[in-house]
Backbone bond lengths (Angstrom), bond angles and torsions (degrees), N, CA, C in turn:
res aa  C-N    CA-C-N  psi(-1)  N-CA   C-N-CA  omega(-1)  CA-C   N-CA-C  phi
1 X - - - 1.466 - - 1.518 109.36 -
2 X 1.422 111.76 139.85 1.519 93.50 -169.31 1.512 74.34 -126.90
3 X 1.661 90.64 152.33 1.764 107.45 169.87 1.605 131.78 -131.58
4 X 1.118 129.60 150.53 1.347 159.50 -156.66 0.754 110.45 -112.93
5 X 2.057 135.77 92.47 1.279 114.58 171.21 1.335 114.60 -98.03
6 X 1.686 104.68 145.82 1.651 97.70 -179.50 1.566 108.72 -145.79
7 X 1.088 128.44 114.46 1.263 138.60 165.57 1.696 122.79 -37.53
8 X 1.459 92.37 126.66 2.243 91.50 -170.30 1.347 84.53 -160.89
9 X 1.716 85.47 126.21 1.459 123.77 -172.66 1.479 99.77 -88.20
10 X 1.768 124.05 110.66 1.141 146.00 170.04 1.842 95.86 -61.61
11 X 1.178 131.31 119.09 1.324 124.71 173.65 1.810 104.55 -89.02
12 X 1.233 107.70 -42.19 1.659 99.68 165.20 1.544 137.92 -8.78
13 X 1.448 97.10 -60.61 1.496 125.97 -157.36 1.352 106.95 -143.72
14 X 1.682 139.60 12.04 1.163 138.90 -157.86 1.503 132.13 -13.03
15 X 1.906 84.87 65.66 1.390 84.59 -177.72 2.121 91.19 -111.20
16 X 1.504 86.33 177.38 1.834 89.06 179.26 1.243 124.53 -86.62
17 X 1.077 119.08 91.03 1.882 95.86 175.73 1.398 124.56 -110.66
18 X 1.204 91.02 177.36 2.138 93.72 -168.85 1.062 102.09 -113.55
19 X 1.423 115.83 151.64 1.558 149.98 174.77 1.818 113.19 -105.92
20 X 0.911 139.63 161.50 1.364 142.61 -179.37 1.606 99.45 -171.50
21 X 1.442 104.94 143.48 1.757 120.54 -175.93 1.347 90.60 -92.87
22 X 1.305 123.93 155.10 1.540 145.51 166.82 1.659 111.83 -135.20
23 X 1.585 95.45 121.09 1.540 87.98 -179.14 1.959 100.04 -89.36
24 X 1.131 91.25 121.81 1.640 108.33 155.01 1.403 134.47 -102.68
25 X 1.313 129.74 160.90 1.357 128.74 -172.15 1.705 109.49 -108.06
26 X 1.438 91.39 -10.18 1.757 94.66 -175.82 1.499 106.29 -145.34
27 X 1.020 113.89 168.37 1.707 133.15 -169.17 1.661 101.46 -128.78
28 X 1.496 123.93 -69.35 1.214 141.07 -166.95 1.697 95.52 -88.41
29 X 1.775 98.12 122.68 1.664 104.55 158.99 1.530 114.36 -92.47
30 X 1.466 120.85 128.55 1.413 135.63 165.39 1.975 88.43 19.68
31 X 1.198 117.50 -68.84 1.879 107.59 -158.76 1.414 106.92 -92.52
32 X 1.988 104.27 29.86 1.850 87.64 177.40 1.357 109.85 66.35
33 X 1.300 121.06 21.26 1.603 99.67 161.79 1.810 97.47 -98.36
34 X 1.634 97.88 147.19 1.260 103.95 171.73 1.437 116.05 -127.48
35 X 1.898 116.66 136.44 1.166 116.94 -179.63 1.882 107.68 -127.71
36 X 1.260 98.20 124.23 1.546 107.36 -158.09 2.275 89.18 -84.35
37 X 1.506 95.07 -38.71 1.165 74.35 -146.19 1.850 84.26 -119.75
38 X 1.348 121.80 -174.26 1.103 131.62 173.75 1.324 130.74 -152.63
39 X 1.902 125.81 86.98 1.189 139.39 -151.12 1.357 113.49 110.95
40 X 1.495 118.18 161.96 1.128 103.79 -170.49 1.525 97.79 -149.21
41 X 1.484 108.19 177.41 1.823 111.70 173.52 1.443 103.66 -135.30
42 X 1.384 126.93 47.53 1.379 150.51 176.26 1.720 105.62 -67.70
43 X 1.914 90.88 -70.07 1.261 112.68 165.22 1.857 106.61 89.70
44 X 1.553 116.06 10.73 1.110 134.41 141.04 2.013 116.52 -14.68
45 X 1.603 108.46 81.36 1.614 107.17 165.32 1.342 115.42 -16.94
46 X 1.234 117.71 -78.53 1.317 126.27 175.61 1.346 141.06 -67.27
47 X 1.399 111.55 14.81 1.202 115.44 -179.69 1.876 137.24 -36.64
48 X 1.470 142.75 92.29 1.495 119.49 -160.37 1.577 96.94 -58.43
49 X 1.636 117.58 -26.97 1.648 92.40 -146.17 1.781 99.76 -90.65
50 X 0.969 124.54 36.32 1.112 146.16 160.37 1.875 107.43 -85.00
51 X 1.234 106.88 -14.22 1.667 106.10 -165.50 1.891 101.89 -82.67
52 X 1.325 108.58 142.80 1.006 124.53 171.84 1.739 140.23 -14.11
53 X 1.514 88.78 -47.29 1.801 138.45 -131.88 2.144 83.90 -99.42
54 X 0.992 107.37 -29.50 1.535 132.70 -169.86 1.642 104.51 -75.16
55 X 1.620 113.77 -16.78 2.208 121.70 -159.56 1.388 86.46 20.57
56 X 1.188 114.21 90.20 1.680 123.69 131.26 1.345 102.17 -84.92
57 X 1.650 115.71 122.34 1.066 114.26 168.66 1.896 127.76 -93.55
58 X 1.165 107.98 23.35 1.362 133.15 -159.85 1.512 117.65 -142.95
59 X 1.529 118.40 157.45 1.260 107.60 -164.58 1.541 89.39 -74.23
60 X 1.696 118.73 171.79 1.399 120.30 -159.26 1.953 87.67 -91.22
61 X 1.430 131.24 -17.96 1.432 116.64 178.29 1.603 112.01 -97.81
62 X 1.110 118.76 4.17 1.279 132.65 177.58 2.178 98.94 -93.69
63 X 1.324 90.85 97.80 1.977 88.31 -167.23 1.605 84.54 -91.96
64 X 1.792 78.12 161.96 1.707 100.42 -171.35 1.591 73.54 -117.08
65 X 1.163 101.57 124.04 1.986 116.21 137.87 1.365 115.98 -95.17
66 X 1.403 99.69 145.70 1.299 115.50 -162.14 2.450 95.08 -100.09
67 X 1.774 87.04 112.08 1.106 101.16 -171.99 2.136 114.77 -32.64
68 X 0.800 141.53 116.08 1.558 133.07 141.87 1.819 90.18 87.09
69 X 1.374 108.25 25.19 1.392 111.13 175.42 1.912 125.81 -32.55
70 X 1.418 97.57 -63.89 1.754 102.42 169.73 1.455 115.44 -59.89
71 X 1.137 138.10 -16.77 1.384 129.99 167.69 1.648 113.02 -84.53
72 X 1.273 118.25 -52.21 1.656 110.44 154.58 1.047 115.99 -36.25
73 X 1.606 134.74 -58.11 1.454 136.75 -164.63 1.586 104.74 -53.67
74 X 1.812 104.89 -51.67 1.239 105.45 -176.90 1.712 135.35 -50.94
75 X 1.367 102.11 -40.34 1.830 134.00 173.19 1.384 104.48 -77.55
76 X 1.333 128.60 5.44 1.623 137.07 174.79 1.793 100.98 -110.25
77 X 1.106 103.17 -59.95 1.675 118.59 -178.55 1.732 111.86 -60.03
78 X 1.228 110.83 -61.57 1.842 107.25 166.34 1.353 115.00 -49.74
79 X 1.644 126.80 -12.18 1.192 130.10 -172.74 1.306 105.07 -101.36
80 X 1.522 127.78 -46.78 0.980 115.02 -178.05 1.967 123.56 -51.21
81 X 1.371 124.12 146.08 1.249 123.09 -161.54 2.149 85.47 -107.20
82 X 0.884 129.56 -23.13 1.054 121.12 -179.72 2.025 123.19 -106.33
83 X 0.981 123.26 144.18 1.353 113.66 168.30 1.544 115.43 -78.42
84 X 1.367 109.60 149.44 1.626 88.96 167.93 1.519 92.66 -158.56
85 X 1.574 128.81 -148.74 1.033 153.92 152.13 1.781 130.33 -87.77
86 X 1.123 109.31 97.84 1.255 142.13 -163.60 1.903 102.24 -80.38
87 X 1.679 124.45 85.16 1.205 122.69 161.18 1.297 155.36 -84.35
88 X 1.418 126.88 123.24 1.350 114.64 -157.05 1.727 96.39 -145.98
89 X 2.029 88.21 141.33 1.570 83.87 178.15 1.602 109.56 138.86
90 X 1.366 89.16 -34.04 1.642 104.03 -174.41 2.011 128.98 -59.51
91 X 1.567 88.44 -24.84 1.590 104.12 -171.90 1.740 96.57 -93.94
92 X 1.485 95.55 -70.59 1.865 131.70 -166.59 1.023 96.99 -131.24
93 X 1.792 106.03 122.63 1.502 149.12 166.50 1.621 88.95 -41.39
94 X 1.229 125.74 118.32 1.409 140.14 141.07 1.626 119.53 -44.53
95 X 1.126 104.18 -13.09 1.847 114.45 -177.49 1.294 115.51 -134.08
96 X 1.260 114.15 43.06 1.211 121.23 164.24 1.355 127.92 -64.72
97 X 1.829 122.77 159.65 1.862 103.62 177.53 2.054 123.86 -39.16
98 X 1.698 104.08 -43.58 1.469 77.33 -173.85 1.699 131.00 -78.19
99 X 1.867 96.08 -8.07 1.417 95.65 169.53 1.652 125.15 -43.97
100 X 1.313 110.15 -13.73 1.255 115.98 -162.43 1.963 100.03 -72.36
101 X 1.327 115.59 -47.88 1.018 117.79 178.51 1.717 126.19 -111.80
102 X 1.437 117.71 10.89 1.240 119.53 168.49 1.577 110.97 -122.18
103 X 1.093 122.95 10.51 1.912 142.89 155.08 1.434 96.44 36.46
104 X 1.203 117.18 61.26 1.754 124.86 -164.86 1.990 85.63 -96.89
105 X 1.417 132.56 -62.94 0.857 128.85 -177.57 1.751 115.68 -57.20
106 X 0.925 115.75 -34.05 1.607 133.57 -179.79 1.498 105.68 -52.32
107 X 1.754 107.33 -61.68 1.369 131.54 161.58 1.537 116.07 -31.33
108 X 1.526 109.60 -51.68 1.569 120.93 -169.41 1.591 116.69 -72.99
109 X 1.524 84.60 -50.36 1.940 108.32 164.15 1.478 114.28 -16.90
110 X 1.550 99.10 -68.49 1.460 127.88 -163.99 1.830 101.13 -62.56
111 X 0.849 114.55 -37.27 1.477 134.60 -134.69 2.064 88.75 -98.44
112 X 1.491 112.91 -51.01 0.879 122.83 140.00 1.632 126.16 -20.52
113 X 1.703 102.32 -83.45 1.675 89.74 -179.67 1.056 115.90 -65.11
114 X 1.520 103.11 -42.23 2.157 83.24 -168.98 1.581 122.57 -40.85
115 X 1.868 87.31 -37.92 2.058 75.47 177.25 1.532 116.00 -89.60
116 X 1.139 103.58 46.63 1.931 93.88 -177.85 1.209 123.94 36.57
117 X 1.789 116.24 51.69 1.459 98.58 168.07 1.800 88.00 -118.68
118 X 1.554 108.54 175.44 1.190 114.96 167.69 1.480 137.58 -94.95
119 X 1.245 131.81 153.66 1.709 124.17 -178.75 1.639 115.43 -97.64
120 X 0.893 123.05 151.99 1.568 147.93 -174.98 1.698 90.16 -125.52
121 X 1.208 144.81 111.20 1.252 127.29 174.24 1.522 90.65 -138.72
122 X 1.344 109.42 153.32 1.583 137.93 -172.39 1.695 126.50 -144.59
123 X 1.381 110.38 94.62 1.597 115.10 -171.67 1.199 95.83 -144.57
124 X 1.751 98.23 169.77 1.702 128.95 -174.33 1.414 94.29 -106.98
125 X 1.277 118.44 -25.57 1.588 100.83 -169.30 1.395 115.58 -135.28
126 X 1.574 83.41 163.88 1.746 97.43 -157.79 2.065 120.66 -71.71
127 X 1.308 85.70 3.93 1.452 99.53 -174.70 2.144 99.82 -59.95
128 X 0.989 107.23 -40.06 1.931 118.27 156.25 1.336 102.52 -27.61
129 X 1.139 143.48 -29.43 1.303 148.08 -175.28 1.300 100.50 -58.70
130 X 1.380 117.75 -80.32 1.607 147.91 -173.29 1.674 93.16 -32.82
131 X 1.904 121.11 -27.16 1.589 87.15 174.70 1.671 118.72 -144.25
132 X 1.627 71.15 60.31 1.802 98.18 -172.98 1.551 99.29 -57.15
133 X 1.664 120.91 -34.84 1.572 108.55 -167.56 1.848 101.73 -65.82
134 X 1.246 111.62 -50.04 1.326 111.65 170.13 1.383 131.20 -35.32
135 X 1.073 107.35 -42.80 1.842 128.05 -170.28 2.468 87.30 -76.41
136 X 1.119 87.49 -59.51 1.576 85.99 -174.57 1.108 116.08 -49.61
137 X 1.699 113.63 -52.17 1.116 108.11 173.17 1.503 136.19 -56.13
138 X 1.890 110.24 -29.88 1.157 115.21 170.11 1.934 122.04 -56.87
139 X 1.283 91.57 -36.73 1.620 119.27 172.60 1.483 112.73 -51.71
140 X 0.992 107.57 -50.22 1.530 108.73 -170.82 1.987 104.11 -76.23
141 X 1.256 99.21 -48.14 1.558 94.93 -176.05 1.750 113.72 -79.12
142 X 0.851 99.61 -36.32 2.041 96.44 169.84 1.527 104.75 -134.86
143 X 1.343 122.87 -107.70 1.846 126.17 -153.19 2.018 90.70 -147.60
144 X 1.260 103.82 105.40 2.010 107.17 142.90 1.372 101.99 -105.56
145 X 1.346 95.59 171.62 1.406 116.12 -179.23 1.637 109.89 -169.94
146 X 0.858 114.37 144.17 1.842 114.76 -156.81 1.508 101.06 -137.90
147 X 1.138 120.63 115.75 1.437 134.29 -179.69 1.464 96.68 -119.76
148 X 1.419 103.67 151.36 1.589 124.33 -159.53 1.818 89.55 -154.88
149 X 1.609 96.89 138.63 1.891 96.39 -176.41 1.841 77.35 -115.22
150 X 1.366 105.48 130.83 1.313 124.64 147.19 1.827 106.02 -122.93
151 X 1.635 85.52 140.91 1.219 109.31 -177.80 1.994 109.35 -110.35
152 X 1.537 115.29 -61.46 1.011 120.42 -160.22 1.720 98.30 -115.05
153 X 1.493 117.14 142.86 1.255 146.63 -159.20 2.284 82.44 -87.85
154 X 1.173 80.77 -67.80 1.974 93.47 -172.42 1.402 107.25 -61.23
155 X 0.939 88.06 105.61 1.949 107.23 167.61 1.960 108.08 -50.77
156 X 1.157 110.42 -57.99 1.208 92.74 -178.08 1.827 124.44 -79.85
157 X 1.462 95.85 4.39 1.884 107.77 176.85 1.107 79.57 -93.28
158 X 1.337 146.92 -47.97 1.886 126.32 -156.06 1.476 94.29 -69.48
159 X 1.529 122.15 -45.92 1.631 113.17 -161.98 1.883 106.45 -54.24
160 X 1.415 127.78 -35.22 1.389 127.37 146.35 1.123 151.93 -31.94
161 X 1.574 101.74 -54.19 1.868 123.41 -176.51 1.764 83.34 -106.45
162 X 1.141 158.98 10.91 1.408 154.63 125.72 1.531 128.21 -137.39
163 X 1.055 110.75 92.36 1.730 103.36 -156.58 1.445 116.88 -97.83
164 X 1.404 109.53 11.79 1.570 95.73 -179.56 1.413 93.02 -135.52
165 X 1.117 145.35 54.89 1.603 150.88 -168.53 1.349 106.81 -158.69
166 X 1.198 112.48 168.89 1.472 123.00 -169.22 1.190 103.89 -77.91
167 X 1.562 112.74 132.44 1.541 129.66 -168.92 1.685 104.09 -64.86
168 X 1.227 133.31 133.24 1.615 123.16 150.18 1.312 118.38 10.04
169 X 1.299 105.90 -87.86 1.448 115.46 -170.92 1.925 113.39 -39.22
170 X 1.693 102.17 -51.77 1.433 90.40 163.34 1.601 141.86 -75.32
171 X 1.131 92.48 -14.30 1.548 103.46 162.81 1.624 108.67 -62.49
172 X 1.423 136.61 -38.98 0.839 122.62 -132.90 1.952 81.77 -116.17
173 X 1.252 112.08 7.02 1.686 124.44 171.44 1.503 96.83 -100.46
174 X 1.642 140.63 -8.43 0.827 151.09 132.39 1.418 120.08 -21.39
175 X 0.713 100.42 -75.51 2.062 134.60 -172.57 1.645 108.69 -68.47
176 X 1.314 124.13 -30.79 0.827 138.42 155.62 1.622 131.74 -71.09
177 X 1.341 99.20 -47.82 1.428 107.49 174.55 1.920 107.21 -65.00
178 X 1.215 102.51 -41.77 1.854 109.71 167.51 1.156 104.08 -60.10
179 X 1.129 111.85 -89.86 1.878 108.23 -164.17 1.604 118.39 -38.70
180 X 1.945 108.11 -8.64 1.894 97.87 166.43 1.428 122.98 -95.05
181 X 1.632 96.49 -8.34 1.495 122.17 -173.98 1.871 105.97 -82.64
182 X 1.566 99.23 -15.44 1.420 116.48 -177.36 1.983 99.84 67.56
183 X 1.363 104.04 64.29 1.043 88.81 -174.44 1.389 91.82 -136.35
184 X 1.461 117.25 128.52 1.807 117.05 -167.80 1.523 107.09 -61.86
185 X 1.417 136.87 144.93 1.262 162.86 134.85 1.456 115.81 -54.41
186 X 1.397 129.93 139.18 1.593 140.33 143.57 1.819 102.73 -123.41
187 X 1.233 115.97 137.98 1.230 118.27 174.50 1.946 107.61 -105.79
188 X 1.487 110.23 121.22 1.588 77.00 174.65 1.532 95.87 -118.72
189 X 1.546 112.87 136.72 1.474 135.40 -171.12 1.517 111.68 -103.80
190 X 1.408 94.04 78.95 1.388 120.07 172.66 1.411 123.08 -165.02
191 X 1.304 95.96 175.11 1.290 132.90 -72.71 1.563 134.66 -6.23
192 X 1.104 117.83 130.57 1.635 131.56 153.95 1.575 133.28 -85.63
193 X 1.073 107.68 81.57 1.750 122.91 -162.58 1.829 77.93 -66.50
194 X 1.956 86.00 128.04 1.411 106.76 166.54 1.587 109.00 -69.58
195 X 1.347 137.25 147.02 1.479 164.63 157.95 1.713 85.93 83.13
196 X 1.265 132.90 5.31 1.365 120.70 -176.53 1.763 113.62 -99.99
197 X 0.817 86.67 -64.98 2.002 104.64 -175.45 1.493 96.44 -135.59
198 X 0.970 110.02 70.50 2.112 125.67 158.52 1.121 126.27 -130.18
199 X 1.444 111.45 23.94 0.941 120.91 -166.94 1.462 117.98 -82.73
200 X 2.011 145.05 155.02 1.056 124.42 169.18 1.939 100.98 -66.60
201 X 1.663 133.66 -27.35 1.281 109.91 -164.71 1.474 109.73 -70.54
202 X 1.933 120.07 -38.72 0.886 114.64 172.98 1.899 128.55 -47.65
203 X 1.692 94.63 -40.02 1.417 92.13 173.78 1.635 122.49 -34.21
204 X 1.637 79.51 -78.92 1.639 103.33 172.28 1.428 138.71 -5.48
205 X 1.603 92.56 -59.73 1.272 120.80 -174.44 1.723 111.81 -81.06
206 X 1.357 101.11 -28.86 1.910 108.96 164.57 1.053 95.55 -52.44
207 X 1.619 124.23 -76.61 1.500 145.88 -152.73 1.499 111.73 -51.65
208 X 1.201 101.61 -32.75 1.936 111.40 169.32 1.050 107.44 -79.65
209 X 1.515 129.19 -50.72 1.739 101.21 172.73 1.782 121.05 -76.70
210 X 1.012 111.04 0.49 1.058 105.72 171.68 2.019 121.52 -87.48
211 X 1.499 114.14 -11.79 1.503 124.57 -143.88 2.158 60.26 -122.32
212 X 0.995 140.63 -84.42 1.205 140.75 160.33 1.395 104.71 8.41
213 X 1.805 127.14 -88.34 1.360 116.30 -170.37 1.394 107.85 -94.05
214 X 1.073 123.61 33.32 1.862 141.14 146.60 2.330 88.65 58.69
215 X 1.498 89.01 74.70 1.380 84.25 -177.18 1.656 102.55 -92.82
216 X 1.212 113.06 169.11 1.687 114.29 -138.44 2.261 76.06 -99.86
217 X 1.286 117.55 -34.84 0.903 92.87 -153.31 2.008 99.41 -152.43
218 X 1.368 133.43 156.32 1.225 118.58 -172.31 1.570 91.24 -120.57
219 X 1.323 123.94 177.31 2.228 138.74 151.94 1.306 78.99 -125.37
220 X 1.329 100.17 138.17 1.554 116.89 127.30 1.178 97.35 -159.93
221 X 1.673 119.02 145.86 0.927 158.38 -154.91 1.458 115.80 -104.55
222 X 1.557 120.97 -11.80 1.299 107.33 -155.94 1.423 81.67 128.24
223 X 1.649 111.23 147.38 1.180 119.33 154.73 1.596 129.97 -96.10
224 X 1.166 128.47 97.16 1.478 120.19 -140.48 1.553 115.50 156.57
225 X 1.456 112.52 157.95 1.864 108.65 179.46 1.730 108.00 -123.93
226 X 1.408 106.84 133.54 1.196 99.81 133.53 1.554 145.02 -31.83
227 X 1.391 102.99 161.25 1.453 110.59 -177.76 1.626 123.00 -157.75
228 X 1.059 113.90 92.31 1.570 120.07 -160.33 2.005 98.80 -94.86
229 X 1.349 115.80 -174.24 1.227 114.93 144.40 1.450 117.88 -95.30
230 X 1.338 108.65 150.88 1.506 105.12 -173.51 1.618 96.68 118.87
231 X 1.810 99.77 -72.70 1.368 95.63 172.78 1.528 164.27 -78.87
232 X 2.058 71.57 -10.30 1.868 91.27 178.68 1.222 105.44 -90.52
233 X 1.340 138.05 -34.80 1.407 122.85 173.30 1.690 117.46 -56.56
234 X 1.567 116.70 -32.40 1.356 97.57 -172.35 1.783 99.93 -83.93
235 X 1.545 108.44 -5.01 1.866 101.29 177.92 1.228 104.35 -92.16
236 X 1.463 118.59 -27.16 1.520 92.49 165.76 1.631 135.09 -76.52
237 X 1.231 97.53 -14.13 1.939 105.00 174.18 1.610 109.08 -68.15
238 X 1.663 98.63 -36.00 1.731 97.43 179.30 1.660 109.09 -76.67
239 X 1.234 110.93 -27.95 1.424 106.07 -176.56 2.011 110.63 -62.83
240 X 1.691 96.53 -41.81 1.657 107.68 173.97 1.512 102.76 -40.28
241 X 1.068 97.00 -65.67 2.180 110.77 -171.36 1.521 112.88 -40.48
242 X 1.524 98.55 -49.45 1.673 104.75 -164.90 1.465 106.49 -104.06
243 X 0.997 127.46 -33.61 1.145 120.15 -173.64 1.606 116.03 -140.25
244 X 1.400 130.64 97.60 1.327 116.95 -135.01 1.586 84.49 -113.82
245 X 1.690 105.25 138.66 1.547 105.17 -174.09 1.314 116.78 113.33
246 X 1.703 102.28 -28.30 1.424 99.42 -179.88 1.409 125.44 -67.80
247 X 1.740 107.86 -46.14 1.417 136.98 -178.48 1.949 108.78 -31.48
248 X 1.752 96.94 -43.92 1.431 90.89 -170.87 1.883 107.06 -83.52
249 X 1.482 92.92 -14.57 1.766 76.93 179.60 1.513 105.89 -112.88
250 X 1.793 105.70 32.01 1.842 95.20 140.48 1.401 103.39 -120.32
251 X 1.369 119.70 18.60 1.557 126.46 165.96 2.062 97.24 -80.55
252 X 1.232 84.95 -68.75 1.667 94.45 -160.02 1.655 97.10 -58.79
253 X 1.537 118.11 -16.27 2.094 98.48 -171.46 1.792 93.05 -104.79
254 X 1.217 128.97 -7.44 1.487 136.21 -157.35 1.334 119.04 -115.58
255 X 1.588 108.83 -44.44 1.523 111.40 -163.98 1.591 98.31 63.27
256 X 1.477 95.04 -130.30 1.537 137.08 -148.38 1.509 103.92 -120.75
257 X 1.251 127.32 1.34 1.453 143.32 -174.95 1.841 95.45 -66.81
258 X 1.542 96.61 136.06 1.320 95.97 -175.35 1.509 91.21 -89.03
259 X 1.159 122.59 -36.88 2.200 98.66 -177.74 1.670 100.14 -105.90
260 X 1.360 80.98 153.09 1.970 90.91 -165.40 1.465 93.64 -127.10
261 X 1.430 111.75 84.96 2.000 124.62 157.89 0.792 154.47 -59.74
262 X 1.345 119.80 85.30 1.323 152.50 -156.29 1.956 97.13 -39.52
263 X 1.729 107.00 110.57 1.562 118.52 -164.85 1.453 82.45 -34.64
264 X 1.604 136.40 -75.97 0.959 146.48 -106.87 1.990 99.04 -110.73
265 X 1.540 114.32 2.56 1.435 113.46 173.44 1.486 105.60 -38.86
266 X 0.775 152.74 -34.96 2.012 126.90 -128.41 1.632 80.36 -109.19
267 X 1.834 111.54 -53.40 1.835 102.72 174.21 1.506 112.58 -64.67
268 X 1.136 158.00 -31.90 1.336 141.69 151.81 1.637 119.37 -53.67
269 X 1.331 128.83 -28.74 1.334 104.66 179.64 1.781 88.33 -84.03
270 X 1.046 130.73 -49.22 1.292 115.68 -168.09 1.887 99.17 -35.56
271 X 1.127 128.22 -74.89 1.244 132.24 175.54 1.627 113.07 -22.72
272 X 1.329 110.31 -54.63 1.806 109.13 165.26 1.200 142.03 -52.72
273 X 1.584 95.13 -36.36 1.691 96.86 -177.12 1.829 92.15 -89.21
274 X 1.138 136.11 -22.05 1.753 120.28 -154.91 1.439 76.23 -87.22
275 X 1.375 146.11 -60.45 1.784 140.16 177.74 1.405 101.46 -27.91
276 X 1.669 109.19 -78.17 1.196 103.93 -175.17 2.001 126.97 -43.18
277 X 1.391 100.30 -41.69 1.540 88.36 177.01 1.373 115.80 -75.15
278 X 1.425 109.10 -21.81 1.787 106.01 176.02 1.370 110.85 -59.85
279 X 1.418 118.70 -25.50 1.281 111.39 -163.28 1.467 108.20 -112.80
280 X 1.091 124.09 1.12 1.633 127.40 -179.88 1.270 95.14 89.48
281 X 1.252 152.26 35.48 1.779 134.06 -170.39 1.470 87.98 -92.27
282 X 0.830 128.99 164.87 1.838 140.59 140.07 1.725 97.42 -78.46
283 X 1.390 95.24 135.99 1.502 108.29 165.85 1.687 118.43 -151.65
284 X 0.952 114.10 -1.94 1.944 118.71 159.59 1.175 109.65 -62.36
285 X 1.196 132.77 132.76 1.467 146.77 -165.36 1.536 100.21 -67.54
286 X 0.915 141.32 -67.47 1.843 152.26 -140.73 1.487 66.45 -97.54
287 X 1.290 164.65 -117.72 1.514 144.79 -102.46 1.633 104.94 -78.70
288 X 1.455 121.68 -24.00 1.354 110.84 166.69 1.858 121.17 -72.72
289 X 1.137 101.61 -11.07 1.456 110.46 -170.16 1.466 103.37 -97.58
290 X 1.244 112.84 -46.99 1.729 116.82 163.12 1.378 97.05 -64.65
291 X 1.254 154.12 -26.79 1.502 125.15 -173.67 2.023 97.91 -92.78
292 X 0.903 111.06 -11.61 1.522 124.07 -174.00 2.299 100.12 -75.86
293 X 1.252 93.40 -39.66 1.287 91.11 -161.65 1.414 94.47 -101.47
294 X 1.214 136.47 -32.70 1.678 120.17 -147.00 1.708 101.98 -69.36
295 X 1.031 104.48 174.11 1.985 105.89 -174.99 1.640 82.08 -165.62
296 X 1.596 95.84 154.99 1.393 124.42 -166.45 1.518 109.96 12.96
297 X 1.349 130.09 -119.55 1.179 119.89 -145.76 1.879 107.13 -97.83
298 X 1.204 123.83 65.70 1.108 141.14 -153.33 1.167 137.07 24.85
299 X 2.063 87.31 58.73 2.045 95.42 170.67 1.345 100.07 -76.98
300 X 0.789 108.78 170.21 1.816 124.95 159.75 1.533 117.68 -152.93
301 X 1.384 105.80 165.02 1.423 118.74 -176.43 1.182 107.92 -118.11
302 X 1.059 146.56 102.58 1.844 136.29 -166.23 2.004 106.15 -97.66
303 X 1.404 114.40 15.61 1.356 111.72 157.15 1.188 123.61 -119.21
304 X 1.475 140.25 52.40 1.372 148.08 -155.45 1.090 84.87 -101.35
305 X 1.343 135.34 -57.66 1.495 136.75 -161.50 1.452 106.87 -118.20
């Protein structure tokens, strides 16, 4: 792997971080998932892909771009013999700070429609905006679909539990800006940090912007977070900062437990699914993931995510 270091000014938080090129041989894994980039400057407490288990060989804000990415994509896509649905989003935010000025996903976007396949795309931030004509256009000739993870209802609790990403509220001008573009929505509502944001108002207040920009479909998993190594030490240093006190009572209710269950999960999903059926959402796990993957006459890919 050869690397490129280059200095990029986070305007968020003006702190410095580094970028490095990675030569790769591939773009698309075996199920069409695609990951442009690797690490992020989100800065998400809870981050999994921060976990160990992942060999990042690099600090996790120091992103690897994947060298001459849109020309691989392209020599992958003329090859492929089938169309399908093309996913990205799942590891590393596609809209991260340097997307702003190295348009590597923008590049892929394009690269995408021309060959008639479809997008599955998944981000926190509103920088997705900038390539709404792309996304439409993909829409009109085969299947997009735009998933957005909101976690916290409170704008100023998200700037905490995610502090360098687009606040709620703009996420949820996201969802809006799609659904006028006629472009389907999935919301996935996770993580739910136990004693933090588990709340029924926080729910609520998800569930209204979501019943609001009439999203086609919700994930949740459980109300509650994981816990890998890698990731609990850097959530417990953020928990010290922001919320001091907490750390020992997800020591003393958690241990070392990799999922941490929110006391109060079983009365909040009850609350999710009776919303969700009031409102037409899809919310069963396997039918949002089959409506996420299928393309034309009900292929599907069941490893996008």
């Amino acid at each position: 792997m050869v690397r490129i270091r280059i200095l990029q000014n986070v305007v968020s938080n003006e702190r410095i971080n580094i970028m490095h090129y990675a030569d790769r041989k591939t773009i698309l894994s075996p199920g069409n998932g695609m990951n442009i980039y690797r690490g992020c400057t989100h800065g998400c407490i809870y981050c999994d892909s921060r976990s160990k288990c992942y060999g990042m060989d690099h600090d996790f804000e120091d992103i690897e771009v994947k060298r001459d990415a849109p020309r691989i994509l392209e020599e992958q896509l003329r090859r492929k013999r089938k169309k399908g649905m093309i996913g990205t989003g799942a590891m590393c935010d596609p809209y991260m700070h340097i997307e702003d000025d190295l348009q590597v996903t923008r590049k892929c976007l394009s690269l995408v429609e021309r060959y008639g396949f479809g997008i599955s795309i998944l981000t926190k931030s509103d920088r997705i905006l900038r390539d709404i004509d792309i996304l439409k256009a993909i829409n009109a000739r085969s299947r997009c679909i735009v998933q957005v993870t909101m976690t916290t209802y409170d704008d100023e609790l998200c700037r905490k539990i995610e502090p360098n990403v687009s606040s709620t509220s703009e996420r949820f001008r996201i969802l809006e800006e799609m659904r006028d573009a006629g472009i389907p929505t999935v919301v996935w509502l996770c993580p739910i940090l136990p004693f933090i944001n588990d709340t029924k108002e926080n729910l609520r207040g998800l569930l209204d912007y979501c019943v609001k920009a009439k999203v086609r479909g919700i994930l949740c998993f459980g109300f509650g977070v994981t816990m890998r190594e890698g990731n609990r030490e850097y959530f417990y240093r953020k928990l010290d900062e922001h919320f001091p006190g907490m750390k020992e009572r997800y020591i003393e209710r958690f241990g070392d437990a990799y999922e941490c269950r929110s006391p109060d999960s079983n009365e909040l999903m009850k609350i999710l699914r009776t919303e969700c059926e009031r409102n037409g959402i899809i919310h069963d796990t396997k039918e949002v993931f089959t409506y996420l993957t299928e393309f034309g006459s009900g292929t599907k890919q069941t490893s996008l995510f």
